[in-house]
C-alpha positions, 0 to 999 in steps of 0.5 A, spaced: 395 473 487 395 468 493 401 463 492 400 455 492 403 450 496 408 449 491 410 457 489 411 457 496 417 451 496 419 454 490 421 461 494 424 457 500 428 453 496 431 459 493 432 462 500 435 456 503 440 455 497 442 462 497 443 462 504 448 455 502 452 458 496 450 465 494 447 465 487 441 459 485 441 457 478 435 454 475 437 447 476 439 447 484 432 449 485 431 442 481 435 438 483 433 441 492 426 439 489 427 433 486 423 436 479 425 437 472 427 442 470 422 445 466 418 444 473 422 449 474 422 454 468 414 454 469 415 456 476 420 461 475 416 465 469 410 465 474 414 467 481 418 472 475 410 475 473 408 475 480 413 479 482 417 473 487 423 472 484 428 476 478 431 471 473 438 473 471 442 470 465 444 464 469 440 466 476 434 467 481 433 472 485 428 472 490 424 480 490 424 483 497 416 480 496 419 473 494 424 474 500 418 475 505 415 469 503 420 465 503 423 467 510 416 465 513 416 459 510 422 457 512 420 459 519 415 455 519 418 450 516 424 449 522 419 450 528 414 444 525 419 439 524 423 442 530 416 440 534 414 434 531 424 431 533 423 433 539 415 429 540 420 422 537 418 423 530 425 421 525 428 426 522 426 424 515 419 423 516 419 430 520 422 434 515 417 431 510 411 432 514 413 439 517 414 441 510 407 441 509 404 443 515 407 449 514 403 451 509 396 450 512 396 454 518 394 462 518 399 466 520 394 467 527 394 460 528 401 460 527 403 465 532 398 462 538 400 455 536 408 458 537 406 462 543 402 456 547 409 451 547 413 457 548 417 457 541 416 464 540 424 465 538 424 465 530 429 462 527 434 463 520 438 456 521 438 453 514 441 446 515 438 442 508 429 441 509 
């Protein structure tokens, strides 16, 4: 099952807050998203049913397929808002922006684009997005 825009935010936010504080309840996922937490519960039953994440008692776990996915978004994510600082774009509007362009490129086009500017390093800097 191809995942939409918003399982892949879903998975990331994981990853991010995993990376801030080890164990990820339902609720951060909430509050980093900005969405309810029954946004979440629908979210996590569907990544749980398609083999993304592990819901335990009071935690998520990404999946070694969520975690995957989430690490290449976040890549994406970090190289797309990188690009649009360093064109003069303000943080906000960057991370905002950068957070939807990451979903819309094939990994080939993605690799060219990254090659072309010479931004081939990847990154695991997990500041807030």
């Amino acid at each position: 099952m191809a995942l939409r825009e918003s399982g892949e935010d879903y998975l990331e936010s994981i990853y991010v807050l995993s990376k801030h504080q080890g164990i990820v309840r339902s609720i951060d996922v909430a509050e980093y998203l900005g969405v309810t937490k029954a946004s979440v519960s629908k979210a996590m039953a569907t990544l749980e049913s398609n083999g993304y994440v592990e819901m335990g008692k009071r935690d998520v776990h990404l999946t070694e397929r969520g975690l995957e996915v989430a690490r290449q978004m976040w890549e994406r994510h970090c190289f797309f808002v990188g690009l649009l600082e360093d064109a003069g774009v303000s943080p906000e509007v960057a991370s905002q922006e950068g957070c939807h362009m990451e979903h819309c490129l094939s990994e080939e086009s993605f690799g060219k684009l990254r090659l072309l500017l010479g931004r081939d390093e990847t990154t695991d800097s997990t500041s807030e997005s």
